[in-house]
C-alpha positions as CSV (number, residue, x, y, z in Angstrom):
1,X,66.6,151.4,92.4
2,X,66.1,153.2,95.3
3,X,65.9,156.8,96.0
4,X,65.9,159.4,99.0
5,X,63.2,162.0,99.7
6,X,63.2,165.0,102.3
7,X,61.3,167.5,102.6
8,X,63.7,170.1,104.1
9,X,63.2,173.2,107.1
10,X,62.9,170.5,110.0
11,X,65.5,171.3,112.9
12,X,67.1,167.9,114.7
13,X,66.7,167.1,118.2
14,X,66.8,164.2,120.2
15,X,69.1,161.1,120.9
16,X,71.2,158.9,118.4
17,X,72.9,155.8,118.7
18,X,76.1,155.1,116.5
19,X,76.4,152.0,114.5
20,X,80.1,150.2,114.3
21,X,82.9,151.8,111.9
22,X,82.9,150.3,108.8
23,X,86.4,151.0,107.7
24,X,87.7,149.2,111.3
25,X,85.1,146.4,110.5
26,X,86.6,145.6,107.4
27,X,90.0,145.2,108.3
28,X,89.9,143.1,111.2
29,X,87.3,140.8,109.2
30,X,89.9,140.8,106.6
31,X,92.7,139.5,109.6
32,X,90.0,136.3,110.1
33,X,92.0,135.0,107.3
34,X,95.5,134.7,109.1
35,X,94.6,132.0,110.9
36,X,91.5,128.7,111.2
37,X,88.8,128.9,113.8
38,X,85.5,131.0,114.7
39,X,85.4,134.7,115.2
40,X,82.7,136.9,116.5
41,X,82.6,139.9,116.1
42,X,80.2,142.6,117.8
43,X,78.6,145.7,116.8
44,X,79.0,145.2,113.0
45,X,77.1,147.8,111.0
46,X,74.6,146.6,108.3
47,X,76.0,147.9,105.0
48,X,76.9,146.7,101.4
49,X,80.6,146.2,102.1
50,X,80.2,144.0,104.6
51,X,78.2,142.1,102.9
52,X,80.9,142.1,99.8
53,X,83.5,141.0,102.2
54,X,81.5,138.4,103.9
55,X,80.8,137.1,100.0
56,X,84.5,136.9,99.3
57,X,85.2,135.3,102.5
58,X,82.6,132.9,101.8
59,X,84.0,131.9,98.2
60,X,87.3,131.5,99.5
61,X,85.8,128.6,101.9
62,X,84.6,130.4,105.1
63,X,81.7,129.8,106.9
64,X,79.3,133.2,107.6
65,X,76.7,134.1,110.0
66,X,75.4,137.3,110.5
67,X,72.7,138.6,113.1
68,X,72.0,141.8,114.9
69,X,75.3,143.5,114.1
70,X,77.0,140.2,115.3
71,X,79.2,138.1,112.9
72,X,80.7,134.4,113.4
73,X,83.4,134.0,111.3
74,X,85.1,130.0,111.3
75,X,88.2,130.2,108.4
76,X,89.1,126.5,109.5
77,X,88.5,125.6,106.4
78,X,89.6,128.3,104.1
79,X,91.1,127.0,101.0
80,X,91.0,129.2,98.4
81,X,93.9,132.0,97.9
82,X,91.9,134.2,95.0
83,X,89.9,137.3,95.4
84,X,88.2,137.6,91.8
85,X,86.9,140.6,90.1
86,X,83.4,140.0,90.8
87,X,83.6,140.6,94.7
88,X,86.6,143.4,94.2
89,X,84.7,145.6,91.5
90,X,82.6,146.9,94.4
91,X,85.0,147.9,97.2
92,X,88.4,149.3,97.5
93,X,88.9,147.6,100.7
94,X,89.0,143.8,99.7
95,X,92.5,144.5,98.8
96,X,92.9,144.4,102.1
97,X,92.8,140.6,102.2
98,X,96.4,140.4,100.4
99,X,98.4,140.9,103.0
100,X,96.8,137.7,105.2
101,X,96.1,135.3,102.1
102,X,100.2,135.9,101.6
103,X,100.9,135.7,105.6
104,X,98.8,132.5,105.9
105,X,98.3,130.9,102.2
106,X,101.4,132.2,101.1
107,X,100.2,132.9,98.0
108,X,97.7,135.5,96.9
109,X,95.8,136.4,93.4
110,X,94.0,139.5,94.2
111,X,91.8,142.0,91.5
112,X,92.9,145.2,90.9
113,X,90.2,146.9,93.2
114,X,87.5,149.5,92.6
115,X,84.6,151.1,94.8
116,X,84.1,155.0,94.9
117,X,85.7,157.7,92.1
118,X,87.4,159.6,94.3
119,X,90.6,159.6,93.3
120,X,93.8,157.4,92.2
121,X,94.5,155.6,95.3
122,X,97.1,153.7,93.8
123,X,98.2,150.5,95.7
124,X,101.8,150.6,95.1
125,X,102.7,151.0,98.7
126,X,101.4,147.9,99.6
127,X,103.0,145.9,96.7
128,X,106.5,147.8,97.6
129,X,105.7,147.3,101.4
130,X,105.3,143.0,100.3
131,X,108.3,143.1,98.6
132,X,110.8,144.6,101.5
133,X,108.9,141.0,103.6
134,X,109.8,138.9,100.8
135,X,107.2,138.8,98.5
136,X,107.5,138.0,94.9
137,X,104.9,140.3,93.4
138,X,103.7,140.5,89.5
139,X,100.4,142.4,87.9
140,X,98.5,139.9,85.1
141,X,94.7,140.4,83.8
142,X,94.2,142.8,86.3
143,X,95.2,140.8,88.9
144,X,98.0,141.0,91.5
145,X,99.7,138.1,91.9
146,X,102.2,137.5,95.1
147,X,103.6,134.2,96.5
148,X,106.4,133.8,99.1
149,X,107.2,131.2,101.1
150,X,108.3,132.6,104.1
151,X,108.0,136.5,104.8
152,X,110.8,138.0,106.5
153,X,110.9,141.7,108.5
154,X,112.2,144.4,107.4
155,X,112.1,148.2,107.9
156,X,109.9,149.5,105.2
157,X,109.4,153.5,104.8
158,X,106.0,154.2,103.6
159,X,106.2,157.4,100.9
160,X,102.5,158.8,102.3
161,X,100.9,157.1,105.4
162,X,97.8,155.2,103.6
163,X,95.7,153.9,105.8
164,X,94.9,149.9,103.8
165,X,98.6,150.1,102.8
166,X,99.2,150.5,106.9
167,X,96.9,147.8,107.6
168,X,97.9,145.2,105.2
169,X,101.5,145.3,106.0
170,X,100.5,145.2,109.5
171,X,98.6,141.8,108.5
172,X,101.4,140.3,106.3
173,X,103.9,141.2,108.8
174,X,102.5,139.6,112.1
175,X,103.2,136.0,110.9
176,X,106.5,137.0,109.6
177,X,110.3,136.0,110.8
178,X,111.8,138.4,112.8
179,X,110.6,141.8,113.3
180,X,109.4,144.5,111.5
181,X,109.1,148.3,111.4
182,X,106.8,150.2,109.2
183,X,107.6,154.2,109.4
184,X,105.2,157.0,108.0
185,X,102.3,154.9,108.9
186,X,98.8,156.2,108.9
187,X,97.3,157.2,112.4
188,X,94.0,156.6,112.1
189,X,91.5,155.2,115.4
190,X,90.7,152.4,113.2
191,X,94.3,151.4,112.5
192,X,94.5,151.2,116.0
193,X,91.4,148.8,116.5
194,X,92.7,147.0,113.8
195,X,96.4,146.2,116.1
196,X,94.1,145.8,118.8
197,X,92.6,142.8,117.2
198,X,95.5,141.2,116.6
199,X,97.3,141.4,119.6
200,X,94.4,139.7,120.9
201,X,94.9,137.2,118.4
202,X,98.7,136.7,120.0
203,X,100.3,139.1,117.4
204,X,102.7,141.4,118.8
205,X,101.8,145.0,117.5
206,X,103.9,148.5,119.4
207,X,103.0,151.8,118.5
208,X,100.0,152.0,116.7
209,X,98.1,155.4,116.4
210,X,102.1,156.8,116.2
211,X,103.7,157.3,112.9
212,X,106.3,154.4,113.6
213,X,104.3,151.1,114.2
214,X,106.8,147.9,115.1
215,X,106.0,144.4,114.7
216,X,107.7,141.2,115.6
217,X,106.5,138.1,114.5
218,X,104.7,135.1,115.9
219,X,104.4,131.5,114.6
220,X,100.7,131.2,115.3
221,X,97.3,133.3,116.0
222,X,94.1,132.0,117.1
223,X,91.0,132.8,116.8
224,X,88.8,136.1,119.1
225,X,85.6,138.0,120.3
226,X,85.8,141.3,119.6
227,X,83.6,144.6,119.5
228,X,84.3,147.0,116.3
229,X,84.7,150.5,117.2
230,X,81.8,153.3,116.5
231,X,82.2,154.9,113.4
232,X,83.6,158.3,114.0
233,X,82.4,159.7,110.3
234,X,79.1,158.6,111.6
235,X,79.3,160.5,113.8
236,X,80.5,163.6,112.5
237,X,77.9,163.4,110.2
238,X,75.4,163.8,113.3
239,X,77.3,166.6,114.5
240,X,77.5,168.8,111.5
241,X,73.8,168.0,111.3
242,X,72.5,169.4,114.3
243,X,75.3,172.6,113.7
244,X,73.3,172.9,110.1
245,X,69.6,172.6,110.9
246,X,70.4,174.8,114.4
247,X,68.2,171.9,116.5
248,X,70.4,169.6,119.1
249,X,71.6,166.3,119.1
250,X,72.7,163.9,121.6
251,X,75.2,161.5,120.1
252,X,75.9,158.1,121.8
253,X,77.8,154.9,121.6
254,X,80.9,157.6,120.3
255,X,84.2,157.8,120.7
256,X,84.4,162.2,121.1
257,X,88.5,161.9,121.1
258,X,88.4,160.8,117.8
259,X,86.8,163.9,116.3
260,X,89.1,166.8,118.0
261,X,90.0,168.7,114.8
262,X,86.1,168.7,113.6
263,X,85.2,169.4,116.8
264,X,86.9,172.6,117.0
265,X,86.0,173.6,113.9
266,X,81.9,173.2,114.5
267,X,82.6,175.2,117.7
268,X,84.4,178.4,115.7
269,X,81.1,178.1,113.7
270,X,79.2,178.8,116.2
271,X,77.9,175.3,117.7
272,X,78.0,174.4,121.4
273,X,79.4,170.9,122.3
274,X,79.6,169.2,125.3
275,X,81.5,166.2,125.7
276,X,80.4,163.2,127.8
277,X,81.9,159.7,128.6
278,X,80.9,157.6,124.9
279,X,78.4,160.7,123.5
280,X,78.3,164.1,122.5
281,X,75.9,166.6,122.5
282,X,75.4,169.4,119.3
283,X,73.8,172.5,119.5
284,X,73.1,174.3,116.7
285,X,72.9,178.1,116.7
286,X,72.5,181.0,114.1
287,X,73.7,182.8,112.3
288,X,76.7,180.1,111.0
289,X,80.3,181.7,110.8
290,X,82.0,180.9,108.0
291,X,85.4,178.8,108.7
292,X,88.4,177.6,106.4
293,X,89.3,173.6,106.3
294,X,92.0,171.8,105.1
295,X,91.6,168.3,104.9
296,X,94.5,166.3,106.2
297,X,95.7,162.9,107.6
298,X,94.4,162.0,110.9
299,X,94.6,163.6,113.5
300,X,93.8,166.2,111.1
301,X,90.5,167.5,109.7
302,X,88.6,164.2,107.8
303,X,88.7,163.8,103.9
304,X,85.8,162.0,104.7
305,X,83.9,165.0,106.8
306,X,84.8,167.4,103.7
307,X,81.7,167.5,101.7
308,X,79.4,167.3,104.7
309,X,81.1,170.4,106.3
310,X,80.8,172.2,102.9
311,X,77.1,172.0,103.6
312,X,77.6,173.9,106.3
313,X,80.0,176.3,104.3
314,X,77.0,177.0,101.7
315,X,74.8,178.4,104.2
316,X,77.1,180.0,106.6
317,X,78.1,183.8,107.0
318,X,80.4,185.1,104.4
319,X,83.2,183.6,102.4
320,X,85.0,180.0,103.2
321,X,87.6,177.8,101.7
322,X,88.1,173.9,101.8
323,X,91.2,172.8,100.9
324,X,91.2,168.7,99.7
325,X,95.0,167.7,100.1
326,X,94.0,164.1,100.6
327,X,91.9,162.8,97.2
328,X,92.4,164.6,93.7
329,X,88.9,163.9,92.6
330,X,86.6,164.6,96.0
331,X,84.7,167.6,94.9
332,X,82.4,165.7,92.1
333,X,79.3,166.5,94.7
334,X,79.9,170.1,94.1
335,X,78.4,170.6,91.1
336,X,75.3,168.7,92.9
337,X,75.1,171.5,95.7
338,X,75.5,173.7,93.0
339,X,71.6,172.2,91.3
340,X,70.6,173.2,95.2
341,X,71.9,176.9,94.9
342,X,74.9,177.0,96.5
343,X,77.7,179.6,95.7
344,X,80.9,177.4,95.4
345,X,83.6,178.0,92.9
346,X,86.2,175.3,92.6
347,X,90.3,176.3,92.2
348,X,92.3,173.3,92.0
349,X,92.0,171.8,95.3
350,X,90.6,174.3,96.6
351,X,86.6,175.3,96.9
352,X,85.8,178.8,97.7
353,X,82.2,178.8,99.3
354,X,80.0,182.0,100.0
355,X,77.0,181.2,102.1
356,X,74.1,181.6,101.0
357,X,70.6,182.6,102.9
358,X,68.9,179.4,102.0
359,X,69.7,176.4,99.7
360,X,66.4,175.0,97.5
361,X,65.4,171.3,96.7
362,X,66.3,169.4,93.4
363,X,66.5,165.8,91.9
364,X,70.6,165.6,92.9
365,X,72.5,162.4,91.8
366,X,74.9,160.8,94.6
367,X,78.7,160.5,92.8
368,X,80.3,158.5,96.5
369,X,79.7,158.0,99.5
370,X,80.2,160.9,101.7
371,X,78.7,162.8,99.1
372,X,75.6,160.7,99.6
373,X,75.8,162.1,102.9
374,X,75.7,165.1,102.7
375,X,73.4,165.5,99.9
376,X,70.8,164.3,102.3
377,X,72.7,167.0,104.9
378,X,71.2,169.4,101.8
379,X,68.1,168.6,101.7
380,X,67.3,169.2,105.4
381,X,67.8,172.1,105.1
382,X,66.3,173.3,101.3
383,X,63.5,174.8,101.2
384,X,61.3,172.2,99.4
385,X,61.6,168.6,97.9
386,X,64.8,167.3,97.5
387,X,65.3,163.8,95.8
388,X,68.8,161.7,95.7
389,X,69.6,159.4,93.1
390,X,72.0,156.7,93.3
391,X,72.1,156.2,96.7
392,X,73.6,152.6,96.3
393,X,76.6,154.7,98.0
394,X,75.0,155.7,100.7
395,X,74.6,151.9,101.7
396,X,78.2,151.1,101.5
397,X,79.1,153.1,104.7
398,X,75.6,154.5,106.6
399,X,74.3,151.5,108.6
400,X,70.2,152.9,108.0
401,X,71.0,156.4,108.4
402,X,67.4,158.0,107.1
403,X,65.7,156.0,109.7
404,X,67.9,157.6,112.5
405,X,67.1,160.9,110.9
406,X,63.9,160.6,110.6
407,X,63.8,159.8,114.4
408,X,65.3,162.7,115.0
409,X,62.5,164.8,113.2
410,X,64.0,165.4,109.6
411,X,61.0,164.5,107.3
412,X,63.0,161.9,105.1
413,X,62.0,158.6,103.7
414,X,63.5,155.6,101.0
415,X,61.5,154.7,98.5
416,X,62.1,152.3,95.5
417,X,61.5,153.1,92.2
């Protein structure tokens, strides 16, 4: 099993390339399904669930090549209409491949899914979302099971605006009779990549990256090129980075409009940011102001930028709170920063964080993903050895991220154990 090792005090300088966003990648590989032919896709990030979607879409009778961050996906001959547990176990987002087995196979047997502990994240949206189109839809073994034989629009009011709920009605709808118009949808740049895609496929998607996203339906699609989106939590990351070890960062291949609301936030801590077409520049500086977050739907502060900007929090001047009104369970890495020294005291959904002068290095145990991030956000800036456990997460969703921090001068390696 592998670990993580830094040695913490090093400030960050220097340049950084983004890798692709994972959670647009895995959507529009999912939409290969809806129709036969070969798909390439560019600027893929290297992580564990694309290869667990490449896997399933293998099983189900795809062909799969993948090289440099380019995939070729050819669905001609995709016969199978199952996504078992086996390939579901490990990632939330294969449910994602309901909505186009249904649209295509017209019948889908899909696991309940799993992937990270941070909360509930009930599917029940999507389920009630397939049943407005038509659907028939019954849960067996752990399995959801849905056949219709022709889906049919329909206006369907989403009760919170979940981003895979948005994107597999989006699928299922797009080969559907008539149109249909999905309200309360989520907003996110990746559910917009994701329309993108399939407009080039000849869908006919309005309104995406509103709340109200219309779609009317075509007989056929065919097959694309397409380049996946950088990966704005990537890129955060970087940028809370260079805020938290006070050197500066030059972030390319990024999309800055996508990170506003962190954005402003860095800059009431104190950081300087300069925006310039596709990068970003950090500069850290000290002292760190404290600053309150509240985690919301885009185009609000990131769930996924919380525990990364609590980092900050722990070492910043005076008293903070983060508010998590997206996921029930996302402040399991507390207890981590906790081993590390930080003074964080959690309320509910609320964590109150007085900075500290300096954090300390400790064996820490990753609990998810983001919290994989910013555990190694930690130990940059400890004083000592830290060493991460578990860091299986951080390979779901950071395309090599120690090597591009070691670049930048943190003193960090992988080693396997």
């Amino acid at each position: 099993m592998d670990q993580i090792l830094i040695n913490g005090g090093y400030p960050l300088n220097g340049e950084v390339t983004v890798s692709g966003a994972k959670n647009a990648a895995l959507p529009i590989i999912a939409a290969t399904i809806l129709t036969g032919g070969r798909f390439t896709f560019h600027n893929v990030p290297i992580l564990k669930d694309i290869e667990s979607i490449q896997a399933l879409l293998v099983d189900m009778g795809a062909e799969v090549e993948f090289s440099d961050n380019t995939l070729s996906i050819d669905t001609g001959n995709l016969s199978d209409f199952e996504a078992p547990y086996e390939h579901v176990r490990k990632m939330r987002a294969s449910i994602l491949v309901l909505g186009p087995l249904l649209a295509r196979m017209k019948r889908a047997r899909v696991s309940l899914p799993g992937g990270c502990a941070i909360g509930a994240r009930p599917i029940e949206q999507h389920l009630n979302g397939l049943s407005h189109l038509g659907a028939e839809i019954s849960l067996a073994h752990g399995y959801v099971e849905a056949s219709a034989q022709n889906l049919t629009g329909a206006e369907i009011y989403l009760d919170l605006p979940t981003v895979t709920g948005t994107e597999n009605l989006m699928m299922a709808a797009v080969l559907a009779e008539g149109r249909t118009v999905l309200h309360n949808v989520a907003r996110e740049p990746e559910i917009t990549a994701l329309a993108d895609v399939l407009n080039l496929m000849g869908a006919d998607i309005s309104g995406s990256g509103s709340s109200t996203i219309t779609i009317n339906g075509v007989k056929e699609l065919h097959p694309v090129t397409a380049t996946i989106i950088p990966d704005r939590i990537e890129t955060g990351t970087f940028m809370v980075a260079a805020a938290l070890t006070g050197g500066e960062i030059v972030i390319n291949t990024c999309e800055p409009t996508h990170l506003k609301e962190l954005a402003l936030k860095l800059e009431k801590t104190g950081a300087e940011i300069e925006y310039r077409d596709r990068s970003i520049r950090v500069r850290g500086s000290h002292p760190i102001n404290s600053v309150d977050v509240k985690t919301m739907p885009y185009p609000g502060f990131p769930t996924d930028m919380q525990a990364q900007f609590m980092v900050l929090m722990s070492v910043a001047n005076g008293f903070s709170v983060i508010s998590e009104n997206v996921f029930e369970n996302r402040f399991i890495h507390v207890s981590e920063l906790r081993r590390m020294g930080a003074d964080i005291t959690i309320s509910g959904s609320h964590a109150m964080v007085r900075g500290v002068p300096e954090l300390s290095g400790a064996p820490v145990m990753a609990t998810d993903l983001r919290a994989s991030a910013s555990l190694i956000l930690a130990g940059m800036i400890a004083r000592g050895t830290t060493r991460i456990n578990r860091v299986y997460h951080l390979d779901r969703g950071y395309d090599r991220i120690e090597k591009k921090f070691s670049r930048l001068g943190a003193s960090i390696k992988r080693i396997s154990v």
